[in-house]
C-alpha positions, -999 to +999 in steps of 0.1 A: -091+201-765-124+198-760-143+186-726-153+154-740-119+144-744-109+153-709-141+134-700-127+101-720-094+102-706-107+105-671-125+076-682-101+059-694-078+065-668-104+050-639-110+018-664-068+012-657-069+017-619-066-017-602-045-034-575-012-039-589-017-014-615+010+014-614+000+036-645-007+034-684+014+038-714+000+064-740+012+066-778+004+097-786+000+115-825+030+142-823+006+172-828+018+198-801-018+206-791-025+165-789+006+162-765-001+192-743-037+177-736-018+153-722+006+164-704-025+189-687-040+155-674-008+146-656+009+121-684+048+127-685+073+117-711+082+083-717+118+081-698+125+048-720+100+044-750+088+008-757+105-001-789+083-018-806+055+007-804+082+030-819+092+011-844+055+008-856+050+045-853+080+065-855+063+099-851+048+093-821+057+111-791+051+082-760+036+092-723+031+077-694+005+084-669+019+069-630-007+067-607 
């Protein structure tokens, strides 16, 4: 993946930060490459996936990034 996309996540990830906060759920296209960029920026697999979002997209594999 490219550096812009380790820029956004970064991003992204600092936009989530807050008191209280404990991490972010990511739902993630199931694209080997997609999921290793994410896993590389510290997200982990989803011990219990939110149902819904699975329900709504099947093929997705779902992260979680604890801070």
């Amino acid at each position: 993946m490219s550096r812009l996309a380790a820029r956004l996540y970064a991003e992204c990830r600092k936009a989530s930060e807050g008191p209280g906060t404990a991490g972010f759920y990511i739902s993630s296209t199931s694209t080997r490459r997609t999921v290793e960029f994410y896993l590389r920026q510290g997200a982990v697999l989803a011990p219990r996936p939110d149902t819904m979002l699975v329900a709504m997209e099947p093929d997705d594999i779902h992260l979680i990034h604890r801070f």
